[in-house]
N, C-alpha and C positions, 0 to 999 in steps of 0.2 A: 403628534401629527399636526405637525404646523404649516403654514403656507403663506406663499412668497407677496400678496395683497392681505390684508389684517386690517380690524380698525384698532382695536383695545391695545392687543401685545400681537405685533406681527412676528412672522420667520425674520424678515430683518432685523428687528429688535432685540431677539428673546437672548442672543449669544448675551448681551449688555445687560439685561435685566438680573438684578437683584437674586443669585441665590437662594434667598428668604429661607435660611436655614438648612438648607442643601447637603451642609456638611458635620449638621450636630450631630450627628452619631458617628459614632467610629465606623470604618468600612472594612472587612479582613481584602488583606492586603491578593493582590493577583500572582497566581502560583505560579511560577512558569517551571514544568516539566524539566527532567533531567536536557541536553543535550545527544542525550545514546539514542530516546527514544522521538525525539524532534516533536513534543505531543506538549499543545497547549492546554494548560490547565488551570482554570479560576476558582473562586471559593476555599471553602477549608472543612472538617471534619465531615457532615453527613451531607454536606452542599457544594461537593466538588463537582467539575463539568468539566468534559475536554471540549475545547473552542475547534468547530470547525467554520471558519468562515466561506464564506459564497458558497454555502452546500448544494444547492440547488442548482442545475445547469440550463439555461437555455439554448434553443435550436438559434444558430445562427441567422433565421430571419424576423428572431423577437429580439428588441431590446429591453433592458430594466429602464424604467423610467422613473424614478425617484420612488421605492417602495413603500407599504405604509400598512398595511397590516394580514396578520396570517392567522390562519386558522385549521384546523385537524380532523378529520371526519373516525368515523369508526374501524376504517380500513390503515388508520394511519398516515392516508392521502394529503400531503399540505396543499391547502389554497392560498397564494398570494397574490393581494391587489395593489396597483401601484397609480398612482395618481394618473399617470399618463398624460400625453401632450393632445389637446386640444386638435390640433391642425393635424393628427396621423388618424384620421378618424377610421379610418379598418385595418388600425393596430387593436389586439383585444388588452384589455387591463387586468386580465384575472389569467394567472397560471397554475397548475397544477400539477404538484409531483407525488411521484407514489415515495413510498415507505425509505425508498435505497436513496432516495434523492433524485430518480430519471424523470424528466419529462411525460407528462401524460396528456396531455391537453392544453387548450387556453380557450378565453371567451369572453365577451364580456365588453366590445367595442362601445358600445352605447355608455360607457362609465367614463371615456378617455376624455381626459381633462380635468376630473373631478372624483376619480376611484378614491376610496377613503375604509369604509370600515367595512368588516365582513366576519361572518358567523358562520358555525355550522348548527343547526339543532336537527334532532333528533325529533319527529310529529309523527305517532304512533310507528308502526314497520320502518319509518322512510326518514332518510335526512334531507333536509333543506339549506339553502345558504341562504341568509340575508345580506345584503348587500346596502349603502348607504353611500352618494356621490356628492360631490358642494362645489364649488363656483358653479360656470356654467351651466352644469347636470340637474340641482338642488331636486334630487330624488333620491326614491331607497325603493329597495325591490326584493318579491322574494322568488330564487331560482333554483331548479331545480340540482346535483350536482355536476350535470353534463352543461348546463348552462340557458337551458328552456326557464321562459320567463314566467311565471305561476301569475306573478301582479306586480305592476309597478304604481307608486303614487309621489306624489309631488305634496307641495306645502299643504298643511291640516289649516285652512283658511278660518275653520269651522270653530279654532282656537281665542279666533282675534287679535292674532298678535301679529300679523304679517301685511306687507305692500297690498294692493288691489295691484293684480295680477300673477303674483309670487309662484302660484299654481300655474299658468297658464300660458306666461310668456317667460321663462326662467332667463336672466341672465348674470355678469361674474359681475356683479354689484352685492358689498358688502354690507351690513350693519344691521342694527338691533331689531329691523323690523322684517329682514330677510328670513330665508331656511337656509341652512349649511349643514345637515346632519351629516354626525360624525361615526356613532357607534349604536348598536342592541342591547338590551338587555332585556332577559327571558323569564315569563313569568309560570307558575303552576299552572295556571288556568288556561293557558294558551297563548295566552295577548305576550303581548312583550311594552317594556320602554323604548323610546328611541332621543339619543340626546340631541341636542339642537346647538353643538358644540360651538359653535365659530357664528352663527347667526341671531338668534332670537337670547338664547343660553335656558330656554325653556326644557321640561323635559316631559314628552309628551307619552302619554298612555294609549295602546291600542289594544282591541280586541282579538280573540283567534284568526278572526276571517279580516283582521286592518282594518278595523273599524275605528276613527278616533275615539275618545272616550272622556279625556281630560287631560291637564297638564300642570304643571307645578314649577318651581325656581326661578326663572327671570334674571336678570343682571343686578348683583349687588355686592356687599362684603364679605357673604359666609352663611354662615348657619342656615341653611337652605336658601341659598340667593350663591349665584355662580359668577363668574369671571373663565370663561372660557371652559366648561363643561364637558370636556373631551372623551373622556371615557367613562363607560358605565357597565357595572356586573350585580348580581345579586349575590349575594355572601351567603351558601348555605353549607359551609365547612361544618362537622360533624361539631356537637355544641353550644352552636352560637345560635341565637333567636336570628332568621331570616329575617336581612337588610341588604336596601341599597348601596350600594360603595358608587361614589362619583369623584371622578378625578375633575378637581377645580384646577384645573393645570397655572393656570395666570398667580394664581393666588399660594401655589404648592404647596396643596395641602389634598387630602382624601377626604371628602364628606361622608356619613354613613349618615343614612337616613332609614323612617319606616316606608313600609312598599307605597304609600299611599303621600310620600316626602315630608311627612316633618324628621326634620333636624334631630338628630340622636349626639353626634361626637365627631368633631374633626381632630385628625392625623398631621400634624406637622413633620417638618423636615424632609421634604422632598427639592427635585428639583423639576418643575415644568412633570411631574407627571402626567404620563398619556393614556393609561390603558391598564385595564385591572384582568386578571385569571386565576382559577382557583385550581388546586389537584391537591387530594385528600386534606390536611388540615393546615395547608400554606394555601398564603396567597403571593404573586406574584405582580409587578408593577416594573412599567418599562418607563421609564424618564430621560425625558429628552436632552437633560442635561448629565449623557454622556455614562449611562448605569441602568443596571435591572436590579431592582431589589425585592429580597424576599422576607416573608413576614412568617410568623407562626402564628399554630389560633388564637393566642391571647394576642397577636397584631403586634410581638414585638420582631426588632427586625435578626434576624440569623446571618444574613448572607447580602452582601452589595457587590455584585459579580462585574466584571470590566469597567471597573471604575475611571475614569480620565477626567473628572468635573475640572478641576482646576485647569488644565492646559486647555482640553476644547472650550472654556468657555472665558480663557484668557487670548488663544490666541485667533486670529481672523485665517478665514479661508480654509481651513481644516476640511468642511462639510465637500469641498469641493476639488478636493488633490488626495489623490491615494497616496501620494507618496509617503504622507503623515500621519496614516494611517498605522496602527499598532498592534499588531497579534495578541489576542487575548483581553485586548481593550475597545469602549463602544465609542464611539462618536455623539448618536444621536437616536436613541431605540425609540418607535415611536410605538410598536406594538410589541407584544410576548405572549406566546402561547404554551401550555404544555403539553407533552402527547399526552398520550395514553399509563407511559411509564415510568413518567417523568421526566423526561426529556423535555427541552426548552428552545425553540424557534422566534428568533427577533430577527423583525423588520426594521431596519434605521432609516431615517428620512436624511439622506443624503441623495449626492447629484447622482450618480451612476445607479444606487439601489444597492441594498447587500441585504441579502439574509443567512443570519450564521445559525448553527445547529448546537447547542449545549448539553454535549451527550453527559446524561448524568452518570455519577461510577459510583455512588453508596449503593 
């Protein structure tokens, strides 16, 4: 989930940037379906997925505006939030479809310009979204799932890493002492993370009730020090000792850290990873350069499903002409979610928005 002003590695740049080992591992090649039954299919043996692209349909008076991440509630319901344009300011940024794909709602106008990352959790009986916006917006919020606002807050001043007025007067000015959060990440206790992907590159600690608490990372080369901090999950796959996963997207690579951020082990060979999700003992990871890949619990990888690295990030313009667009191939995933079932929903951060559906068949 990149965007179109940057300082470090912007959207203009990143097509140019250095796969930094993008394509050390082999990828299983994309299946395409007989012809009898016209059915696109990716992966191979127990990580097969038929490609339904633009699953999700809008009412002719929403438009997509360049999507960017989804999420799944317990009804099966997907939420998608799309960056949105500034200047339509009661267009909403957040849509919702049920289970079949239909339209169910939208909301979320006060995101538009700046919609970014979004969550479902689960807080005792009841689900919640969290929600998290950057240029303009530089807030996160948590709402209810019809779209009523529980709290909204603006930069953790309280940190010291940010402008005098960051909180107060927000506006689309970037750099290291800004807020830009990007994603959640949910803790036992209640609190959650939240990254500071594109601004500060901090990642900050909250309490159940959003109380600040602390913060960790900053900009630097690695081992708990980030470059672009994009995406955040806690790893509690059947297993494995509970850690952070942070996608250092600039840097392509996954950090895994303890809950309280020191440095455990980074993940190489990615490309611009965005966004981390777990479903039984995989984890799943959307990369902007043009692939979803999956991992098993020992973190080796099984599956690089809609591969295109090489062409999209050889050739210019792609993000912005369907015509070049490829069945069963990704562009530019900036998020991935899994259902309930295993099923698989990516957001790509292209012009028009697309989110495909990866019905699983093992």
């Amino acid at each position: 989930m990149s965007h179109p002003s940057r300082s470090s590695l912007d959207r203009r740049q990143f097509l140019g940037a250095t796969v930094a080992g993008a394509a050390v591992l082999a990828a299983p090649a994309v299946v395409t379906a007989s012809k009898t039954d016209s059915k696109t299919i990716v992966g191979q043996g127990d990580y097969r997925y038929e490609v339904l692209h633009d699953w999700p349909q809008l009412p002719d008076k929403y438009t997509w505006q360049t999507t960017h991440n989804v999420a799944v509630d317990k009804a099966g319901n997907l939420y998608v939030i799309h960056e949105g344009r500034e200047e339509l300011k009661d267009h909403p940024s957040i849509f919702v479809f049920d289970a079949d794909g239909k339209f169910v709602r939208a909301f979320g106008s006060q995101f538009q310009g700046g919609g970014h990352g979004i969550e479902v959790r689960q807080e005792g009986g009841e689900e919640y979204l969290y929600v998290c916006a950057y240029q303009q917006v530089k807030s996160f919020a948590k709402l209810t799932l019809k779209g009523e606002t529980v709290w909204q807050q603006f930069a953790p001043m309280q940190s010291g890493v940010y402008a005098e007025g960051e909180d107060t007067n927000p506006q689309k000015v970037w750099g290291r002492n800004r807020f830009m959060p990007t994603n959640f990440a949910f803790l036992d206790d209640g609190g959650f993370l939240l990254a500071d992907g594109y601004g500060s590159f901090y990642i900050h600690r909250y309490d159940r009730d959003g109380k600040w608490l602390s913060c960790f990372g900053g900009p630097g080369d690695g081992q708990g020090k980030f470059n672009t901090p994009h995406g955040i999950w806690i790893d509690r796959r059947p297993g494995r000792e509970q850690q952070v996963v942070v996608c250092d997207r600039a840097h392509h690579t996954l950090q895994y850290l303890t809950l309280d951020g020191q440095h455990v082990e980074t993940l190489s060979g990615y490309g611009l990873p965005a966004n981390v999700d777990t479903w039984r003992d995989l984890l799943l990871v959307p990369e902007l350069h043009a692939r979803v890949t999956i991992l098993n619990d020992q973190n080796q990888v099984v599956a690089r499903l809609g591969e295109d690295v090489k062409r999209v990030t050889s050739v210019q313009g792609i993000r912005n002409d369907r015509a070049q667009w490829l069945d069963g191939r990704f562009v530019h995933p900036h998020d991935a979610c899994f259902g309930q079932n295993g099923d698989i929903f990516v957001a790509e951060w292209v012009a028009t928005g697309r989110v495909s559906k990866l019905q699983r068949l093992a």
